[in-house]
PLY file of the C-alpha trace (Angstrom):
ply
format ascii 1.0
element vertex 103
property float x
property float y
property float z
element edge 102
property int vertex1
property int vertex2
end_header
119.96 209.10 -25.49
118.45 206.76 -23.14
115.91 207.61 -20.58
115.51 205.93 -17.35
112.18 204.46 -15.88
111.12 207.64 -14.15
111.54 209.38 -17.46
109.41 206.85 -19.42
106.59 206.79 -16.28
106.45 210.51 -16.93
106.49 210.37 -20.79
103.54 207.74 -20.70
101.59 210.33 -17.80
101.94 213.14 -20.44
100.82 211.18 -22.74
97.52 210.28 -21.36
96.80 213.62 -19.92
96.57 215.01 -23.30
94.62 211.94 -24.79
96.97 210.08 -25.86
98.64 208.98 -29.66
95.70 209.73 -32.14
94.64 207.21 -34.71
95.75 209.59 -37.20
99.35 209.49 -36.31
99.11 206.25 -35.10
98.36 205.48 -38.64
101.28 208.21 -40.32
104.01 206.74 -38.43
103.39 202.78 -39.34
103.55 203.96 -42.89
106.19 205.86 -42.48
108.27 203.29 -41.11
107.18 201.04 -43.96
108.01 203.55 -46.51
111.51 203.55 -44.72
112.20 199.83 -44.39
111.48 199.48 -48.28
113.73 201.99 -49.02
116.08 200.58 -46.52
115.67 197.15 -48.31
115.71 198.71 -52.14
119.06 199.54 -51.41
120.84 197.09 -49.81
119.68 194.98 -52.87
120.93 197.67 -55.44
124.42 198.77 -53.25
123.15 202.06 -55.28
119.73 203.57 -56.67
118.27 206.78 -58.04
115.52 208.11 -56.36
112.84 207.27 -59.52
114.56 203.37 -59.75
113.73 203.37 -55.47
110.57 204.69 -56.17
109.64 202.32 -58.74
111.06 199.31 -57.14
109.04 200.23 -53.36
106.06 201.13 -54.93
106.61 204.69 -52.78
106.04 208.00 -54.71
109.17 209.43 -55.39
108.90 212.87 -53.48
108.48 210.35 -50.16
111.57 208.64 -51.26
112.94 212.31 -51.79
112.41 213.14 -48.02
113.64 209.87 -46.73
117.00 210.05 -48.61
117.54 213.66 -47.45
116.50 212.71 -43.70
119.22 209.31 -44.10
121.77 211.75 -45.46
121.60 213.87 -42.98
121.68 211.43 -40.59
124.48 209.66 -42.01
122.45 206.70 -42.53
122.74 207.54 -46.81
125.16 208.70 -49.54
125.80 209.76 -52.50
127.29 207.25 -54.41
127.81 208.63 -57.97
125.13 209.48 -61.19
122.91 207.66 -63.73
122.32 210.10 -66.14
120.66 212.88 -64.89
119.92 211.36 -61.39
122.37 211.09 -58.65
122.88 208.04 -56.80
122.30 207.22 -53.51
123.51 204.19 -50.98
123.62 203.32 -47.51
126.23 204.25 -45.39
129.22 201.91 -44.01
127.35 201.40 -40.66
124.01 201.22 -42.15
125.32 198.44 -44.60
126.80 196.57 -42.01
123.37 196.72 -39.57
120.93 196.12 -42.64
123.19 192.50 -42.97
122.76 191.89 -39.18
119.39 192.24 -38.88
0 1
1 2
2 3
3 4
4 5
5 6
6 7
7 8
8 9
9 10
10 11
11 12
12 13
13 14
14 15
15 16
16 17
17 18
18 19
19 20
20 21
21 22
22 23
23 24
24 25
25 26
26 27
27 28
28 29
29 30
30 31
31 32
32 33
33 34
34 35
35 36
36 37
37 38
38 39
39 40
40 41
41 42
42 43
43 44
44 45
45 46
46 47
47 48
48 49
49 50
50 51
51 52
52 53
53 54
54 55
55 56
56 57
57 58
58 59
59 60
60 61
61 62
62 63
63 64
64 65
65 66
66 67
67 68
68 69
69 70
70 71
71 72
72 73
73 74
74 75
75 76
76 77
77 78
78 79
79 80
80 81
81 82
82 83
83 84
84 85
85 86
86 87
87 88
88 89
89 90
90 91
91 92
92 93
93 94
94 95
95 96
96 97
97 98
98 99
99 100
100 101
101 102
């Protein structure tokens, strides 16, 4: 959903009435978002990964790789694409494939 100007004017003015972003979250959300783009780019080198190979290949534990797979599958962005051994597989999804190449 896109907002318009007056929307962002009055996001940013909420913002700053309550003190702003803290350095705390500041902080969580650039490693989030690096956490995300290493799992992003574990799999479109793999086509297909278990959760300990992603983890071991990012250098992310593998409970954070846990809760970004299940946030990308149910976001479509993620799928199951078959087992290895005990672990199930995951990839990215059609559209996500076809982004992760554009970018």
């Amino acid at each position: 959903m896109a907002f318009g100007k007056k929307h962002k004017e009055a996001l940013k003015k909420l913002r700053e009435s309550r003190g702003g972003v803290s350095p705390e979250l500041k902080a969580y959300m650039a490693e989030f978002k690096s956490e995300r783009n290493r799992i992003l780019a574990a799999l479109k080198e793999a086509g297909a990964a278990t959760v300990p190979a992603i983890a071991a290949k990012t250098g992310v534990e593998a409970s954070r790789v846990l809760l970004h797979i299940t946030v990308m599958r149910k976001y479509g962005q993620a799928v199951e694409a078959g087992v290895d051994g005990d672990y199930p597989q995951y990839a990215l999804a059609a559209e996500e494939k076809k982004e992760a190449t554009e970018a």
